[in-house]
C-alpha positions in Angstrom: 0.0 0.0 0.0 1.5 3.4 -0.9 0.3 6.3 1.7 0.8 9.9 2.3 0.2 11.3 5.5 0.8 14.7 6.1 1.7 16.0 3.0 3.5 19.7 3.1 4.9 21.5 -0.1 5.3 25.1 -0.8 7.3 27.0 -3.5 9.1 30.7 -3.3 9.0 30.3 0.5 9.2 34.2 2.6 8.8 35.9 -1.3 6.3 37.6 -2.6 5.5 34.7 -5.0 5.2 32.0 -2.2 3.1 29.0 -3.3 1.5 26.6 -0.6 0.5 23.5 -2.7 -0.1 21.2 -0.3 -1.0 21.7 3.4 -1.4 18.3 5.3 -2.9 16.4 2.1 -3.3 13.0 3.1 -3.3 10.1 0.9 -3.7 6.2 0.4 -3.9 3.6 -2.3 -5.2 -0.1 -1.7 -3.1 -2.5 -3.8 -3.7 -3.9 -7.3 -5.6 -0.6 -7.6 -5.9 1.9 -10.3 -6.7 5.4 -9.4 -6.8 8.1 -11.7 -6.0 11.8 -10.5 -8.0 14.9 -12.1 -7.9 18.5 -11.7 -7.2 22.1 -13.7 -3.4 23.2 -14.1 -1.6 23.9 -11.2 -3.9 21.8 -8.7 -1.2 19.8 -7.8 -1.3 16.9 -9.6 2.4 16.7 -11.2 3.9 17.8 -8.2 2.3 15.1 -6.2 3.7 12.3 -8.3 7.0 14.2 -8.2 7.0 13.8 -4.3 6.1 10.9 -4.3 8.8 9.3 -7.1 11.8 11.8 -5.6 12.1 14.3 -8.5 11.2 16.8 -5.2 11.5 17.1 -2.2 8.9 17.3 0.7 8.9 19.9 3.2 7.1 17.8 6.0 5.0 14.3 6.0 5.8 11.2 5.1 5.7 8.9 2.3 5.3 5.3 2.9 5.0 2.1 0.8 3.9 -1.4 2.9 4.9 0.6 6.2 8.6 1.6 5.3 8.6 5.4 4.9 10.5 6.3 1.8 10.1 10.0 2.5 14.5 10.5 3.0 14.8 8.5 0.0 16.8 9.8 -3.2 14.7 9.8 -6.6 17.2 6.8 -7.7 16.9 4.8 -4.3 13.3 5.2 -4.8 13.0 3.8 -8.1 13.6 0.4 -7.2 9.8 0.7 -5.8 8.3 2.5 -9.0 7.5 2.3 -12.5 6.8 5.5 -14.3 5.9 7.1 -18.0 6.1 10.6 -18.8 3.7 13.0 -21.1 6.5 13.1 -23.7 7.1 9.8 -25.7 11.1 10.4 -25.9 11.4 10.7 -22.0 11.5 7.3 -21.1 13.1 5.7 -23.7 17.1 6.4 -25.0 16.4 7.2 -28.5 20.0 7.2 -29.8 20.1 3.5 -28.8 17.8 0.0 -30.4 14.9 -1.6 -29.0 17.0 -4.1 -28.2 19.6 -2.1 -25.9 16.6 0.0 -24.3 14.7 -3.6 -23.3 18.1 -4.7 -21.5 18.7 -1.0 -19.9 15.5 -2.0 -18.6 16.3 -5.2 -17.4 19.5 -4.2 -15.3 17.2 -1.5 -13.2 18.4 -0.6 -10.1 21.8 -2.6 -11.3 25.2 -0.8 -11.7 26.2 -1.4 -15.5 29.9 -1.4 -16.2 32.1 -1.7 -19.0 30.9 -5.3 -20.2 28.3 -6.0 -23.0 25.0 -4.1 -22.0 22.9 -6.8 -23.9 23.2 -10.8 -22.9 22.3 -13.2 -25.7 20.3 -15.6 -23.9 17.6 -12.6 -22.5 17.0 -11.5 -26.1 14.3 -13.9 -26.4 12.6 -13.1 -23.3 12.4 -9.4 -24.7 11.1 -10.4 -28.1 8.2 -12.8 -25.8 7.7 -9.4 -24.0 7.2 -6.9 -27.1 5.1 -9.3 -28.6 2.5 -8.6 -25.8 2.3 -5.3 -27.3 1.0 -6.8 -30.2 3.3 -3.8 -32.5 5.8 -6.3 -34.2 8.5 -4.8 -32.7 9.9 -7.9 -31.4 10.7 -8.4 -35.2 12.8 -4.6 -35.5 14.7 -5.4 -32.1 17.5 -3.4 -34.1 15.5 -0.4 -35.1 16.9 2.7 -32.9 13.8 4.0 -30.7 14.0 7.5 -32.7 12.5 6.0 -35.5 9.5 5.0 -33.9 6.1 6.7 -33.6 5.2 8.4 -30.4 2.2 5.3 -29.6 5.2 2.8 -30.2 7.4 5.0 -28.4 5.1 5.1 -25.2 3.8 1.5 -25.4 7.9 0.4 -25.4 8.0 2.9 -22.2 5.1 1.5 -20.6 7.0 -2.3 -20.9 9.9 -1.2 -19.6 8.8 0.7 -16.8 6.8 -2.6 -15.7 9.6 -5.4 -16.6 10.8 -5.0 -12.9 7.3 -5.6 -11.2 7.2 -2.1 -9.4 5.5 -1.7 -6.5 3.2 1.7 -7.9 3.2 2.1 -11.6 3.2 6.2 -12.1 1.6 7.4 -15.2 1.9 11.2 -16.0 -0.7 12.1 -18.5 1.5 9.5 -20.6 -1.1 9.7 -23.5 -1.4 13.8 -23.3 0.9 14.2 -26.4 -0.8 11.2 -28.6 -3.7 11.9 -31.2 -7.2 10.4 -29.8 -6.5 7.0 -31.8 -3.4 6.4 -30.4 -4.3 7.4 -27.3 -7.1 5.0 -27.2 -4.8 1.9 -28.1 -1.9 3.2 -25.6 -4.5 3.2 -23.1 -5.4 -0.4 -23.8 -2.4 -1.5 -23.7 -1.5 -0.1 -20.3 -4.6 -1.5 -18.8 -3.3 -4.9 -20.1 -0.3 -4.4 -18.7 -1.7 -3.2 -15.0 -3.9 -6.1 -15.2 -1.4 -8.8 -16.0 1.2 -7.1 -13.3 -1.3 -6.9 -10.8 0.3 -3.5 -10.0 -1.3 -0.4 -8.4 -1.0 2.4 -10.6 -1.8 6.4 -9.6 -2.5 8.1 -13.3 -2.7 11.6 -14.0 -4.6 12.7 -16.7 -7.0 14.6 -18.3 -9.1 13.0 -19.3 -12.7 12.3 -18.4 -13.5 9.4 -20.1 -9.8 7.8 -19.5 -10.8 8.6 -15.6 -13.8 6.4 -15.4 -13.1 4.1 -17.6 -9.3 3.0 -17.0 -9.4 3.6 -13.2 -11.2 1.8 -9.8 -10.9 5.3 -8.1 -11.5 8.9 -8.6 -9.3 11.8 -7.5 -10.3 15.9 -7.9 -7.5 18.2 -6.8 -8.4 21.6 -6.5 -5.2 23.9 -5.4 -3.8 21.2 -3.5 -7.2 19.6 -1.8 -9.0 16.6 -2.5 -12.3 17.8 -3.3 -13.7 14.2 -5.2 -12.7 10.8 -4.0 -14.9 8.2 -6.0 -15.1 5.1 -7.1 -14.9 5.1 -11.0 -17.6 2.9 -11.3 -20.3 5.6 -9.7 -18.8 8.1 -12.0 -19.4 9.1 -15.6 -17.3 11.3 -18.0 -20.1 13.6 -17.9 -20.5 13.9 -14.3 -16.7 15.0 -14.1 -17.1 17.4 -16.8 -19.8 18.9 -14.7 -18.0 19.2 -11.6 -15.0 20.9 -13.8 -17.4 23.4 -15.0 -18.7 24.6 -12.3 -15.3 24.7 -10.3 -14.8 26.8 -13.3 -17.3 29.2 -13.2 -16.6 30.2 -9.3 -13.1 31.9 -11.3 -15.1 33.2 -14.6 -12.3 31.0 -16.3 -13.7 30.4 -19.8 -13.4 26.6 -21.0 
C-alpha cells in the first residue's frame, strides 16, 4: 500500500511569489488498484507524483510504501519501488540506442552497469516474448533505434519497460497527453493490459474524463492542493466530471 500522510509543499518560501501547494494532504492507495487523479493546471497533480517518485523534495510528511517510509529516499533509491511514464514519448526511452539495448537497460534496473556488453544473448528472447505482448511487431525490428518510432510505439515500449521489474506503484503522468485520440485509445489499452497482468497499483494523471472512469477503480479531484472528489470510478461518468469541472470553473469566470 502506498500512503501519504501529512503531506507539506510550498514553492518561493518568505517571497512575494510563495506557493502553498499542499498543506497536510493526506493520501492512500489499496493494492492492485488503479486510481486516476484529475484537476485544472496547477492543482497539484504533477507535483504530487514528483514527491512521491523523488524528483522533489517534501517539506514535512511522510511517504510510505507497505509501512517503510521512503520520505528521505533519493529519486534513484526510490526507483527500485516505482514504474513511471512521462507525457512526452522520448522521455522514457534512449532514443540514440535500439529496442534491443533500451529492453536490457530495462532489465539491469536498479543494477550498476559497467564496461561489459550491455545486452546478454540468452535474454534477447525473453524481450522479443515481451514486445510481442504489445502486439506492434516490434519484437521483429529489435534493431531499429527507438528515434525512429512513432510516439504510440514509443510510449507503449515505455510502458513495458517501466513494468519489466514488477514495481510496486506504476506512475503514469498524462503519458497519453501528447498522442492523437486513436493512439491514445490503443496506448491506453495497452496499459490496462499491462496493469492487469502485473497486478500492479498504478496512480494516473490525466485529463481526461473518459480515461478517468473508464481505466481507473478510483477517482481523484485536486483543487489547489485539496482533494475535493474521491470516488469510485464505477459511480462516475465522463459527464459527471465534466460537470463538476465546469462549475469549479465558473466560481473563477475562467472560460473553458
Amino acid at each position: 500500500m502506498l500512503s501519504v500522510k501529512n503531506l507539506y509543499k510550498s514553492f518561493n518560501i518568505g517571497t512575494e511569489f510563495e506557493n502553498n501547494i499542499f498543506e497536510g494532504l493526506n493520501l492512500e492507495l489499496s493494492d492492485n488498484t488503479a486510481t486516476a487523479i484529475i484537476g485544472s493546471n496547477g492543482c497539484g497533480k504533477s507535483t504530487l507524483l514528483n514527491l512521491i517518485a523523488g524528483t522533489l523534495e517534501t517539506d514535512s510528511g511522510s511517504i510510505s510504501i507497505d509501512g517503510e517510509d521512503i520520505s528521505r529516499l533519493r529519486e534513484e533509491k526510490r526507483s527500485n519501488y516505482f514504474g513511471r511514464v512521462y507525457q512526452d514519448p522520448f522521455k522514457g526511452v534512449a532514443s540514440s540506442l535500439t529496442i534491443l539495448e533500451n529492453m536490457a537497460i530495462a532489465d539491469k534496473k536498479n543494477e550498476r552497469i559497467g564496461l561489459r556488453w550491455l545486452v546478454k544473448k540468452d535474454r534477447i528472447e525473453y524481450y522479443k516474448t515481451l514486445l510481442e505482448t504489445l502486439d506492434l511487431g516490434l519484437e521483429n525490428h529489435i534493431n531499429t533505434k527507438v528515434s525512429l518510432l512513432s510516439g504510440g510505439q514509443r510510449q507503449s515500449l515505455s510502458l513495458l519497460m517501466a513494468t519489466m521489474k514488477y514495481p510496486k506503484v506504476l506512475l503514469l503522468d498524462e503519458h497519453t497527453a501528447a498522442l492523437d485520440p486513436k493512439t491514445s485509445n490503443v496506448v491506453m489499452d495497452k496499459t490496462a493490459d499491462l496493469i492487469r497482468s502485473n497486478g500492479m497499483t498504478t496512480l494516473m494523471i490525466t485529463h481526461n474524463m473518459e480515461d478517468a472512469v473508464n481505466y481507473s477503480d478510483r477517482i481523484i479531484m485536486l483543487d489547489e492542493g485539496e482533494i475535493v472528489l474521491d470516488e469510485k470510478s464505477s459511480k462516475l461518468t465522463a459527464e459527471d466530471l465534466n460537470q463538476i469541472y465546469r462549475e469549479k470553473m465558473s466560481r473563477f469566470n475562467i472560460a473553458i
